[in-house]
N, C-alpha and C positions, 0 to 999 in steps of 0.2 A: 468622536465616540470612543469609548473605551472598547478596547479589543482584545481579544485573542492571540491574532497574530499582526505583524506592522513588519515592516521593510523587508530588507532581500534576505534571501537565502544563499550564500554562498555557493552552497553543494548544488542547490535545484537552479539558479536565477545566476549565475555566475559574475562574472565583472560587471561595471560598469559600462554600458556603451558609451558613453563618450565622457570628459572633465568639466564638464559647465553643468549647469544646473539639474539637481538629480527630482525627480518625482518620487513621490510616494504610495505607499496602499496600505489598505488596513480591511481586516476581516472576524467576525465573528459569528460560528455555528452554533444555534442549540437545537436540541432533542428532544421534544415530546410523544410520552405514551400516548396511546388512544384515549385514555381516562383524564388525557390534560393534563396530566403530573410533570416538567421538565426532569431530565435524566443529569446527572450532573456528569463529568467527564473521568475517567479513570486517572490520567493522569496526561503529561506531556512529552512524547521522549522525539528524541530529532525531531524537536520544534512541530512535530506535528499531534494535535490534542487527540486523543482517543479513549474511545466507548467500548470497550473490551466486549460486552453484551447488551444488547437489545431487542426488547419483542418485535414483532414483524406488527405494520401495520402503522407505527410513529410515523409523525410528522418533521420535518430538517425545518428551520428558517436559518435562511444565510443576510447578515451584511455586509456593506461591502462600502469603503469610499476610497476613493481614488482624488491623486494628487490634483486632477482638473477636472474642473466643472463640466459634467455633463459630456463627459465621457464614457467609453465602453469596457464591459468585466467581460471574460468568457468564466460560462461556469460548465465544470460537466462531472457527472455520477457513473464512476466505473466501478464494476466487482471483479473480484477474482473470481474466475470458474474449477473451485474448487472441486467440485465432483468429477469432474474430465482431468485435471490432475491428480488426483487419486488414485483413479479407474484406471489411469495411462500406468502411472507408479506399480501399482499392483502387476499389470500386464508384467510390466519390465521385468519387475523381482519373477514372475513366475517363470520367465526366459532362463532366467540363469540357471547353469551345469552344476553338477552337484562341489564340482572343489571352487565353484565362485559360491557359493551359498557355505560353504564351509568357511572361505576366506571372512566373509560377511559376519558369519558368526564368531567368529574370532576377532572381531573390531578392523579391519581392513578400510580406515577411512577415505583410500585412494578407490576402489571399487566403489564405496558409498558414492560419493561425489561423480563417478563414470554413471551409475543407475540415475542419479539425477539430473546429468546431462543429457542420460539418455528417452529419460522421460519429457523435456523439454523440446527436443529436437526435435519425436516424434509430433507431437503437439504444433510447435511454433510458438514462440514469446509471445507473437504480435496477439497469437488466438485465446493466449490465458488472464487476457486484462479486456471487457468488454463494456464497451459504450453503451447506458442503459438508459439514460437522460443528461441533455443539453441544452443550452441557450446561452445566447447572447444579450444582454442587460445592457440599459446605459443609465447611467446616475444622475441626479435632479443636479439644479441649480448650487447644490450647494455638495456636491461631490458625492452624493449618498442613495442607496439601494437598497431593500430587502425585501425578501421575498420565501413563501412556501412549498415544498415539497412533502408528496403524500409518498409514503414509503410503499407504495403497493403490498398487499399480503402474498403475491403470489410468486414478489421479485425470488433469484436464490438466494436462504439462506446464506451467507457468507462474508466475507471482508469488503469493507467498500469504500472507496477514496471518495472525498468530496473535495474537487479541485476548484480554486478559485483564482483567474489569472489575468492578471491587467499587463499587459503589452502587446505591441505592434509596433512598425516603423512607417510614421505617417510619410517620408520620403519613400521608402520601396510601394509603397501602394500607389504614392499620387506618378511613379515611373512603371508598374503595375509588373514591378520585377518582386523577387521572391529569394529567400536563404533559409537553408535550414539548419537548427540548432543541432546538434549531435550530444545523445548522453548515455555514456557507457555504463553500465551497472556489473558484476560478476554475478553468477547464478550459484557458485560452487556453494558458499556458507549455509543455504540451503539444504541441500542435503543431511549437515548434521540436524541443524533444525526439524529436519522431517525425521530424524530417529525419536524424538519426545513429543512428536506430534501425533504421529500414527501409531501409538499406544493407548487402547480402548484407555477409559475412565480419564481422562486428561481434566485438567482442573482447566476451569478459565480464562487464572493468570499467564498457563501457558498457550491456551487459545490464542489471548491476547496477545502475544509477545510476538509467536508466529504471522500472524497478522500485520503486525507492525512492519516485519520485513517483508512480507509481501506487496506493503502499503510502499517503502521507499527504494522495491525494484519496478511496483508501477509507478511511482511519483517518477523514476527519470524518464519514462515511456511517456505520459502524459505530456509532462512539460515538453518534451522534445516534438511534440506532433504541433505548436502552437507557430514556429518559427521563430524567426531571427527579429527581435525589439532594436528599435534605437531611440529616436525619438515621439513625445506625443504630439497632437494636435497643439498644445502648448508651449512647446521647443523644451521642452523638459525631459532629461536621458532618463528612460528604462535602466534595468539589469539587461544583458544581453539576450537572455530565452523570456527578458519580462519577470514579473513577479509570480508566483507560484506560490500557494499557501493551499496543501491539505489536511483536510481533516480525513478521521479512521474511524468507525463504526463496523460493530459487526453483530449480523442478525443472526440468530440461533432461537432455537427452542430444543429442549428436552429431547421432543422427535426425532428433531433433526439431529442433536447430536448423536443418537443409536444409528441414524440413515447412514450418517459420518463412518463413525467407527466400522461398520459392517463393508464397506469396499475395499478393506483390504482386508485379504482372506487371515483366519485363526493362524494358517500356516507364516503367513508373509509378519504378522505380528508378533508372533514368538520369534522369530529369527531376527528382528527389530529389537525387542524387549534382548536376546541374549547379546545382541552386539552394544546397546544401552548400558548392559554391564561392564563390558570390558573396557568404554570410552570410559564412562565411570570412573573403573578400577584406575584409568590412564591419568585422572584430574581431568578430563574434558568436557566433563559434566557434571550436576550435584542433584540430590534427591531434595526437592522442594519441600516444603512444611505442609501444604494443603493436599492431605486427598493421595496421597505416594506421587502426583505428578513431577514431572521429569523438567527440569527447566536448562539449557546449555546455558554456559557464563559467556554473557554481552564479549567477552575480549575475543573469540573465535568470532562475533560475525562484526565485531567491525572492524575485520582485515578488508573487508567488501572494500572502503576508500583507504587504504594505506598504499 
């Protein structure tokens, strides 16, 4: 089939489990409105395809083939629980003393990055990426799967992975022992990103962009929860966490985005907007074309893998 995505991911799927013969996989998502229109994809950045905006209520179909016949995909649909990071962010900033809110506004990107560690902490990683639908698939005779999801109208608004992942170690299962993969991600690069995020009127380019990083600090949380691959049922070597292929969608309305902007108070957004200036003034940011939106330059967030 013609795909989307095909083989490993270095970053997500990492080495080869073993030097003899390797399997394969292949995946592709599309997007329908309610009205049956397909959505076409915004673009593709770290190999993962992404829908910058879409109405609530669309329908996903995934395919999926796999290097052996009549084999198993895990598939599963996570969001970011953005309104609870927000909410928590806002708290933090209102904690702070009057000479750390001074520092803040004066561009202190060491403070910045403390308030968004500190918003994390309180929270927990594991709590800001949540499992909303899953399943286990296994493919026909001739390597091959597809299938639909109804986007419920009620899911939340926000960022959503759609992970699709083919490995296991048919040896640790048939010994019914077990290994887990381990994937580090940094939180820090965040923070600046949340200076041009949490600026009321945000255009959707940088919706999208934010999202995007969100999407590949849950993409190593995901994969990491699947375990340790080696070989398939057909003596055929995995990537060592298996193959990993997400896709990024994100639901919004109009609404929602007023609901957005209002959890962080008038106060906590000016003090954001003046320290925006200063990164600015620094080269660590640039004033986007669409709408005054604030967009960071990709070279501060991917220090995340250097």
């Amino acid at each position: 089939m013609t795909c989307m995505q095909s083989g490993r991911n270095s970053e997500l799927d990492g080495d080869w489990a073993g030097t003899g013969k390797k399997t394969s996989f292949k995946s592709n998502l599309f997007i329908t409105t309610p009205d049956g229109i397909r959505i076409p994809l915004d673009r593709v950045e770290d190999r993962m395809p992404t829908w910058d905006s879409i109405p609530a209520g669309c329908t996903i179909t995934y395919e999926v083939e796999t290097g052996c016949d009549e084999d198993r995909v895990n598939l599963k649909l996570t969001y970011f629980d953005l309104e609870r990071y927000m909410t928590t962010y806002n708290s933090t900033m209102d904690s702070l003393s009057e000479s750390e809110l001074k520092k803040l506004e004066s561009g202190d990107e060491k403070l910045l990055e403390e308030i968004n560690e500190q918003t994390i902490e309180k929270i927990g990683i594991q709590n800001l990426f949540i499992n909303i639908w899953s399943d286990v698939i296994s493919t026909d005779g001739d390597g091959f799967a597809t299938g639909d999801i109804l986007l419920n109208e009620n899911w939340p608004m926000t960022s959503y992975l759609f992970t699709a992942h083919y490995g296991y170690s048919a040896e640790l299962e048939s010994s019914n022992s077990s290994k887990s993969w381990g994937a580090a991600w940094s939180w820090a690069e965040l923070a600046l990103m949340g200076v041009a995020f949490f600026i009321p009127g945000l255009n959707v380019v940088v919706w999208g962009a934010f999202a995007v990083e969100m999407a590949l600090l849950g993409a190593g949380m995901v994969a990491s929860g699947f375990g340790m691959a080696g070989e398939n049922k057909c003596g055929d070597y995995f990537p060592t966490a298996g193959f990993n292929q997400i896709y990024v969608f994100n639901i919004e309305s109009p609404e929602e985005k007023q609901k957005r902007d209002a959890l962080i108070s008038n106060e906590n957004q000016s003090i954001l907007e003046q320290m925006n200036v200063i990164i600015q003034a620094k080269g660590v940011a640039k004033i986007a074309g669409l709408g005054g939106g604030i967009i960071l330059l990709s070279s501060l967030l991917k220090r995340r893998r250097s």
